[in-house]
N, CA, C and O atoms as a Tripos MOL2 file, in Angstrom:
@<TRIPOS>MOLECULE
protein
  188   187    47     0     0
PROTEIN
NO_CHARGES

@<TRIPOS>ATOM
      1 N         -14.5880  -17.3010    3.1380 N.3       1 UNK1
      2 CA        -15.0100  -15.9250    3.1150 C.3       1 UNK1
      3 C         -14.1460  -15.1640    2.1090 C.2       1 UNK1
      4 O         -12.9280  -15.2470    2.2600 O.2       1 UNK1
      5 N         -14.6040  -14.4700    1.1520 N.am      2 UNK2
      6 CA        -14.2450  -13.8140    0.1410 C.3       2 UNK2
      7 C         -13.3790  -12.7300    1.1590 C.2       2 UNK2
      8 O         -13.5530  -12.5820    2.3690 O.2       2 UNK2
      9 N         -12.5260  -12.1190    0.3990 N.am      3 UNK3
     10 CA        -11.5200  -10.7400    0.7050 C.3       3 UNK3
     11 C         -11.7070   -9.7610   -0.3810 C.2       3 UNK3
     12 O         -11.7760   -9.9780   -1.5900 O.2       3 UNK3
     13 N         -11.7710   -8.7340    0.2110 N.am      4 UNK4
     14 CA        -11.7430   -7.6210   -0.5980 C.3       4 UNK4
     15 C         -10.2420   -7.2220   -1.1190 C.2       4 UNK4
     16 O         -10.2840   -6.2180   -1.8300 O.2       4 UNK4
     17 N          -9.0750   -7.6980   -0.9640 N.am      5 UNK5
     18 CA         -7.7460   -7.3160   -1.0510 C.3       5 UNK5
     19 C          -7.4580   -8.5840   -2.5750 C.2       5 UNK5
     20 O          -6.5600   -8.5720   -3.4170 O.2       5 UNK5
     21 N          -8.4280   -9.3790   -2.4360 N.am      6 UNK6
     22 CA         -7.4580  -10.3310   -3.5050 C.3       6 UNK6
     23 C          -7.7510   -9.7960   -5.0470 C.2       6 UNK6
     24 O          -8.8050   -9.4980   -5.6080 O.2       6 UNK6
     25 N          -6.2690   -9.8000   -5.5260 N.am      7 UNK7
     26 CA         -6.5110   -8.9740   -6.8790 C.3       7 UNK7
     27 C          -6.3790   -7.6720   -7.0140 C.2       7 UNK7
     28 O          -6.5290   -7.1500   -8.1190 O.2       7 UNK7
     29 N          -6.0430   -6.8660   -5.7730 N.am      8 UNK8
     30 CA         -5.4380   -6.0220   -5.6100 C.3       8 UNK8
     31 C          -4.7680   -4.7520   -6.4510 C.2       8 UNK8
     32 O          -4.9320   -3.6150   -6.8930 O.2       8 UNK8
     33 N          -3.7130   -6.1060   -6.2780 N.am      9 UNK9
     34 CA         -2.3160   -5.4080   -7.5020 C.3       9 UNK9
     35 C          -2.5160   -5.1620   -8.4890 C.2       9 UNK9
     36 O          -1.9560   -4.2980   -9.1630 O.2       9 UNK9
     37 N          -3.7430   -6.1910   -8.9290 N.am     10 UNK10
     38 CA         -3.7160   -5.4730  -10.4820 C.3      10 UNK10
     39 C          -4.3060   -4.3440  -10.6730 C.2      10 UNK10
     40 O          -4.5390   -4.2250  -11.8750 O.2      10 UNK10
     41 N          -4.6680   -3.4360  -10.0640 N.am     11 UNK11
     42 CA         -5.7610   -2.3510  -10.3490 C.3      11 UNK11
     43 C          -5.1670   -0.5200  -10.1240 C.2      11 UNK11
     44 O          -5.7930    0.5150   -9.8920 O.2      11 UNK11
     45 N          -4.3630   -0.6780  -10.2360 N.am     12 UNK12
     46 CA         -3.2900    0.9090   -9.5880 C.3      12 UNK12
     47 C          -4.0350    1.4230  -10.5750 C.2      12 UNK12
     48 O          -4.6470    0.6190  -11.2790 O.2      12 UNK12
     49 N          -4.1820    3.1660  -10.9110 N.am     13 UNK13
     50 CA         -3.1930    3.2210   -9.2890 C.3      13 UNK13
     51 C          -4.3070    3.4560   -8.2680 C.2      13 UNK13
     52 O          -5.5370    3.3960   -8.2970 O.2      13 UNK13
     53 N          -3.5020    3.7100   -7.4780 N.am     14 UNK14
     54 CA         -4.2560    3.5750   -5.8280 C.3      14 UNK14
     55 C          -5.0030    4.7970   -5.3160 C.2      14 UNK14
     56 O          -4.6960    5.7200   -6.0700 O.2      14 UNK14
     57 N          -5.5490    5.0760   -4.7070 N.am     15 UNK15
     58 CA         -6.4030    6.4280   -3.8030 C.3      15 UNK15
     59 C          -7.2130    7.1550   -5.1490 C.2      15 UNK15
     60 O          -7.1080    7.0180   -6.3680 O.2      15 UNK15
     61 N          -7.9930    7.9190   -4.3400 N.am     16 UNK16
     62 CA         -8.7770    8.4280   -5.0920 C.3      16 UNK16
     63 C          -8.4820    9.3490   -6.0710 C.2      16 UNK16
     64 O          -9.3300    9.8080   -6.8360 O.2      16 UNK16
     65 N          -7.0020    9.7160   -6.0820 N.am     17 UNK17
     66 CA         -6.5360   10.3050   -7.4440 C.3      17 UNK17
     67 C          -5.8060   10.0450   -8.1020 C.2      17 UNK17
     68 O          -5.2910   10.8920   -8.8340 O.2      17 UNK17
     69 N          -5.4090    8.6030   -8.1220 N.am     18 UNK18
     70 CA         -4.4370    7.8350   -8.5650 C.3      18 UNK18
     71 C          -2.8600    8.0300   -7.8980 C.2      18 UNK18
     72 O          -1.8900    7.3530   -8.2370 O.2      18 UNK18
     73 N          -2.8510    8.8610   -7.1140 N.am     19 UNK19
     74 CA         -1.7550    9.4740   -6.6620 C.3      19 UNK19
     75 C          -0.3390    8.4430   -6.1040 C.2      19 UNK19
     76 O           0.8160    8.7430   -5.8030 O.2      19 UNK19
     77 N          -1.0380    7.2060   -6.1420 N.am     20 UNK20
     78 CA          0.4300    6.0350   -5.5470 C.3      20 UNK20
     79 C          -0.1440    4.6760   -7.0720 C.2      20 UNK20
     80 O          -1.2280    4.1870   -7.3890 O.2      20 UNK20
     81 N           1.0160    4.5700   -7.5080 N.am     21 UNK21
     82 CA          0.8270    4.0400   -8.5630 C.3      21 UNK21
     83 C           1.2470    2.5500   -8.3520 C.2      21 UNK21
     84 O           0.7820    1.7120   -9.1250 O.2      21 UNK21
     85 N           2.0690    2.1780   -7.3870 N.am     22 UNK22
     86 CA          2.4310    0.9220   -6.9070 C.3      22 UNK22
     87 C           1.2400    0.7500   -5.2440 C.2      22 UNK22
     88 O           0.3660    1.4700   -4.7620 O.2      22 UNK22
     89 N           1.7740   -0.4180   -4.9030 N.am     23 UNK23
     90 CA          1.5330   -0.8290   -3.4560 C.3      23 UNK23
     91 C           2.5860   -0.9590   -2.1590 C.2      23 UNK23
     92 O           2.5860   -1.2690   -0.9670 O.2      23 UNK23
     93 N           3.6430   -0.4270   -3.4120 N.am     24 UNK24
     94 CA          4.8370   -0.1160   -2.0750 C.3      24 UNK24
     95 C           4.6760    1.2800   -1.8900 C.2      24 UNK24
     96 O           4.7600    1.7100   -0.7400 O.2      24 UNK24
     97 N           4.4050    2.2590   -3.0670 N.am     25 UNK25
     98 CA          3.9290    3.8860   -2.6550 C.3      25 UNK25
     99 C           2.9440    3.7450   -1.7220 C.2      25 UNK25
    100 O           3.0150    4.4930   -0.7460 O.2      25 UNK25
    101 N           2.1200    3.0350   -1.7790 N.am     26 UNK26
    102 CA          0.9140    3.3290   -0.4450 C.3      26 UNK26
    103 C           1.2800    2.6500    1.0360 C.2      26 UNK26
    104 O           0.7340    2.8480    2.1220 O.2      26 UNK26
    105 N           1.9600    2.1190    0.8270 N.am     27 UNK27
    106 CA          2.5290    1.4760    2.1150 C.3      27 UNK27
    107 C           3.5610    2.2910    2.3040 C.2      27 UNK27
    108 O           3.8250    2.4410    3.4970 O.2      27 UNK27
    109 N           4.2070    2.8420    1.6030 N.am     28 UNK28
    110 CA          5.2350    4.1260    1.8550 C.3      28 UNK28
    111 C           4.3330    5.4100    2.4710 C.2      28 UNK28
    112 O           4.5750    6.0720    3.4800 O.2      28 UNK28
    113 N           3.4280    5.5140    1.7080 N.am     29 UNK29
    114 CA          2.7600    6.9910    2.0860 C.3      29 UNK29
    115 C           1.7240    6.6730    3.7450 C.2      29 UNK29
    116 O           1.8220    7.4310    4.7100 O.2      29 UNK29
    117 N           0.9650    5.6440    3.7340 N.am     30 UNK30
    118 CA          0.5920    5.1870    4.8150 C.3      30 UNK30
    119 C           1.4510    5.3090    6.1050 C.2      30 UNK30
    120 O           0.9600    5.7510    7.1430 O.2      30 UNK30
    121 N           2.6260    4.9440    6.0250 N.am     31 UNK31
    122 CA          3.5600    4.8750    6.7390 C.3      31 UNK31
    123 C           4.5240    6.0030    7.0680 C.2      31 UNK31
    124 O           5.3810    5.9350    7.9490 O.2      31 UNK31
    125 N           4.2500    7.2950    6.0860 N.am     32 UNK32
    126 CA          4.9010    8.4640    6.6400 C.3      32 UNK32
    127 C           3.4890    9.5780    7.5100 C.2      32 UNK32
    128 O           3.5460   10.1740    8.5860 O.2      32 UNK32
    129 N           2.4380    9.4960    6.5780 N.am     33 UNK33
    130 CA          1.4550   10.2480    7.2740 C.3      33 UNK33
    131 C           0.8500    9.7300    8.4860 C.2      33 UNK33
    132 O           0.1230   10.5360    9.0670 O.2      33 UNK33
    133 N           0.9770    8.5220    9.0360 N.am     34 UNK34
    134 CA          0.2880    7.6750   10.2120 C.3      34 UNK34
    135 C           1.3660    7.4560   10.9880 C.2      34 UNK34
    136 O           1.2040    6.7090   11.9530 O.2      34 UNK34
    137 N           2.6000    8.0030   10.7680 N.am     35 UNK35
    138 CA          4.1330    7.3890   11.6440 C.3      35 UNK35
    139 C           4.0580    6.0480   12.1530 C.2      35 UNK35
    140 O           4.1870    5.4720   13.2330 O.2      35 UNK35
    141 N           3.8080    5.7890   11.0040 N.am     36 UNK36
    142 CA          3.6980    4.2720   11.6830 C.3      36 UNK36
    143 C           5.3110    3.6460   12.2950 C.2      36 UNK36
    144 O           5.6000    2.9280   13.2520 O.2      36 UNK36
    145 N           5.8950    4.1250   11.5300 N.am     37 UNK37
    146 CA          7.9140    3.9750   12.0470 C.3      37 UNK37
    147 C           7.8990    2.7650   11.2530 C.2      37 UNK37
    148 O           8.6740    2.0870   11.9270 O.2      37 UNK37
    149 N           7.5430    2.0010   10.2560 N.am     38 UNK38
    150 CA          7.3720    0.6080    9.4790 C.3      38 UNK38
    151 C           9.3030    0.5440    9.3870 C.2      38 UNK38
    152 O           9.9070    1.6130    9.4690 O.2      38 UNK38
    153 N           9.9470   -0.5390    9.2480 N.am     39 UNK39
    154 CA         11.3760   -0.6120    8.5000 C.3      39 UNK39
    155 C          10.8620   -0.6210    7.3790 C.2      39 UNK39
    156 O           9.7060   -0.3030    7.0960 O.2      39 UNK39
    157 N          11.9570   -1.1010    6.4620 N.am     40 UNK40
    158 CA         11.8450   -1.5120    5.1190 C.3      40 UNK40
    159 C          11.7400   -2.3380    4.9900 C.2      40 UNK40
    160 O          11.1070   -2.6240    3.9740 O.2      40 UNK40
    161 N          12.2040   -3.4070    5.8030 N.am     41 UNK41
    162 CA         11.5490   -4.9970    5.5770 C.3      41 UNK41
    163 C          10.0000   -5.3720    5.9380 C.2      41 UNK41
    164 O           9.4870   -6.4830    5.8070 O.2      41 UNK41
    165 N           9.5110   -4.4400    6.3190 N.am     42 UNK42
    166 CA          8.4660   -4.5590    7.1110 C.3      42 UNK42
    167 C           7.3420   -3.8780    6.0740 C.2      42 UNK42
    168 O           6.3210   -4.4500    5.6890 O.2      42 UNK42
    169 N           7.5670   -3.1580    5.8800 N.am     43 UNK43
    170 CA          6.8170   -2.7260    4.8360 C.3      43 UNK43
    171 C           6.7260   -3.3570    2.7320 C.2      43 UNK43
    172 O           6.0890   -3.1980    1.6900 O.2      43 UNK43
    173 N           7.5050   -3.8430    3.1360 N.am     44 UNK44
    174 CA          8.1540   -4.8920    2.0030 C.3      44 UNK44
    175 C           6.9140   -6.2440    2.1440 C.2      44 UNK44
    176 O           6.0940   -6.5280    1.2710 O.2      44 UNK44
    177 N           7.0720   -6.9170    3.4610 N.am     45 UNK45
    178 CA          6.3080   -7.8460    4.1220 C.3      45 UNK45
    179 C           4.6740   -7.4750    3.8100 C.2      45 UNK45
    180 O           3.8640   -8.3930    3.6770 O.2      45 UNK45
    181 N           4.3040   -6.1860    3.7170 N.am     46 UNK46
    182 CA          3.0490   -6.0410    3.8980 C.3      46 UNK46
    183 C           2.4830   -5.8530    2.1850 C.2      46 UNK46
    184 O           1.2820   -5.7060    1.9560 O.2      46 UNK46
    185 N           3.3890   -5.8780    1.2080 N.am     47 UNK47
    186 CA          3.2100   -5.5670    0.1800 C.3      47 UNK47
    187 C           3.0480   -7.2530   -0.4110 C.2      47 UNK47
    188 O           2.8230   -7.4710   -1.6010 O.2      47 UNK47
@<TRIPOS>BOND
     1     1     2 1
     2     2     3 1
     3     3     4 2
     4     3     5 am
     5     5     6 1
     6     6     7 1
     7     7     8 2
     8     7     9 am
     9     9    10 1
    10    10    11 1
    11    11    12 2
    12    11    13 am
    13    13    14 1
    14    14    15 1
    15    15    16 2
    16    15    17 am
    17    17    18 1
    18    18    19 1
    19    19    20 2
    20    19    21 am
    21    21    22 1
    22    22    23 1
    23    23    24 2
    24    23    25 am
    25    25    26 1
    26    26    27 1
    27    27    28 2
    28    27    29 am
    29    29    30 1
    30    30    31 1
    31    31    32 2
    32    31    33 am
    33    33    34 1
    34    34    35 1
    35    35    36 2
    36    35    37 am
    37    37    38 1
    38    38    39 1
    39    39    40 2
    40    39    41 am
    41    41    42 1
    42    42    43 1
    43    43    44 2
    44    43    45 am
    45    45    46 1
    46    46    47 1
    47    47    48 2
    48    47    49 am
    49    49    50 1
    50    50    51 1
    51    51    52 2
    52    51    53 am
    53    53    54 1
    54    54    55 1
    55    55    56 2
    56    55    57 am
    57    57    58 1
    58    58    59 1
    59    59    60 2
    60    59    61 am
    61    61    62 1
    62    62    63 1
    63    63    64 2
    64    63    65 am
    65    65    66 1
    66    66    67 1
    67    67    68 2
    68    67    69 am
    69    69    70 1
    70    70    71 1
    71    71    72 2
    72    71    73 am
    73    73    74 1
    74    74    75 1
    75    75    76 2
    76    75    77 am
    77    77    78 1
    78    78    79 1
    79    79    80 2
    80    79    81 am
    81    81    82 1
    82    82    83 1
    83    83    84 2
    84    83    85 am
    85    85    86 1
    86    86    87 1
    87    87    88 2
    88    87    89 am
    89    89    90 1
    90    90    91 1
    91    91    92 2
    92    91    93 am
    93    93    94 1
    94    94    95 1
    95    95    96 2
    96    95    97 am
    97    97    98 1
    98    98    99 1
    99    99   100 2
   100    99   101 am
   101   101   102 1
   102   102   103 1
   103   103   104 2
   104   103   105 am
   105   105   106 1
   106   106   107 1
   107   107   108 2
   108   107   109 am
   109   109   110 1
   110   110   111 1
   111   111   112 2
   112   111   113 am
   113   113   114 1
   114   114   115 1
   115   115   116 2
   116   115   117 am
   117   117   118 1
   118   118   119 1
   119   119   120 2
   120   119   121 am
   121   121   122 1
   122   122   123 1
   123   123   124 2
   124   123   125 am
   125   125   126 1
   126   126   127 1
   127   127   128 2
   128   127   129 am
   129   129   130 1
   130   130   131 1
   131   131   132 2
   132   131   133 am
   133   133   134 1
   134   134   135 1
   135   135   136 2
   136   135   137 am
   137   137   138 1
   138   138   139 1
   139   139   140 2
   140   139   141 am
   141   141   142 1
   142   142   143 1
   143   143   144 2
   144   143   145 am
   145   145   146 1
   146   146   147 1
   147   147   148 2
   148   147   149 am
   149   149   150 1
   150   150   151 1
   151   151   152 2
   152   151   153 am
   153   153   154 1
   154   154   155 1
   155   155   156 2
   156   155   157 am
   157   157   158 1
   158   158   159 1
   159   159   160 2
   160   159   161 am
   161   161   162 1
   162   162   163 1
   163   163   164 2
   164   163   165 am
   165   165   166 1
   166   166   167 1
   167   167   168 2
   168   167   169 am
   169   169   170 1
   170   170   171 1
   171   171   172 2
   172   171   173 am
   173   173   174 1
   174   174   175 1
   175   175   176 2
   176   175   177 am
   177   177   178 1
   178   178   179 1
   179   179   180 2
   180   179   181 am
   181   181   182 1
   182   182   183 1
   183   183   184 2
   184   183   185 am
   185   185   186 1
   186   186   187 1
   187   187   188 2
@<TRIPOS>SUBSTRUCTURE
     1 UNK1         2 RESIDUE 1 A UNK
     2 UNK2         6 RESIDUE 1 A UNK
     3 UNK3        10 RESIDUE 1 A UNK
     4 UNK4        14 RESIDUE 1 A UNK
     5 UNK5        18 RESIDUE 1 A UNK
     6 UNK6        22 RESIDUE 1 A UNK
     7 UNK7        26 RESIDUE 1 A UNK
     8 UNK8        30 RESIDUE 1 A UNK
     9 UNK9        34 RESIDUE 1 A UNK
    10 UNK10       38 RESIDUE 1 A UNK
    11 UNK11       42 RESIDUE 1 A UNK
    12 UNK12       46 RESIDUE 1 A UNK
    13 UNK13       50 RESIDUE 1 A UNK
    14 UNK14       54 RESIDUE 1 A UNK
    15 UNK15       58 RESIDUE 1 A UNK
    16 UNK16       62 RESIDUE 1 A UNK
    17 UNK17       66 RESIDUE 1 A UNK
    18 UNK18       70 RESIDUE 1 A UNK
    19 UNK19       74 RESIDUE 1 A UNK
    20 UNK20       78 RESIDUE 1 A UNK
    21 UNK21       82 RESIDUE 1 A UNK
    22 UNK22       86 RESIDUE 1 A UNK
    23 UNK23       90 RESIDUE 1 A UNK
    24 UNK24       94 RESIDUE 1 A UNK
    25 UNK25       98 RESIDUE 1 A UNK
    26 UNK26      102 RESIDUE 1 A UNK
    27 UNK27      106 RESIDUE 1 A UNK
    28 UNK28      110 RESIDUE 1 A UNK
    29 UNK29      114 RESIDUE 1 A UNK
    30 UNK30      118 RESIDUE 1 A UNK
    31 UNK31      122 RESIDUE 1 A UNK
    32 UNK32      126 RESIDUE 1 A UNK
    33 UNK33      130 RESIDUE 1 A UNK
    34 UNK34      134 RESIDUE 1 A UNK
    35 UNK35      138 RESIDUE 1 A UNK
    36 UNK36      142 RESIDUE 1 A UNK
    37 UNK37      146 RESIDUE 1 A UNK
    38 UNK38      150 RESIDUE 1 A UNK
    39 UNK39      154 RESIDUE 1 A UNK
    40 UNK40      158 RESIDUE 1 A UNK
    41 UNK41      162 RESIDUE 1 A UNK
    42 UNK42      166 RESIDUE 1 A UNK
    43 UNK43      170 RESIDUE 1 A UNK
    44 UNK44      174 RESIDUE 1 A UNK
    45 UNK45      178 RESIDUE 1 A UNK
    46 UNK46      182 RESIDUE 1 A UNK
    47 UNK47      186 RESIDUE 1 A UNK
């Protein structure tokens, strides 16, 4: 089954106004507006 995530990285920047230019900014920004409470290793992990 195909994924919509593969290949990803190459395509920044991210959201609909380009506004996170990496995939650690969106996992940063995800993670302050949703409180997600992520560590830094953890969010590292998801990148």
């Amino acid at each position: 089954m195909p994924t919509l995530l593969r290949g990803l990285w190459q395509h920044a920047p991210y959201f609909h106004d380009g506004s996170a230019e990496t995939l650690e900014k969106v996992v940063e920004l995800y993670n302050l507006w949703f409180e997600l409470d992520l560590t830094q290793e953890a969010q590292a992990e998801l990148v």
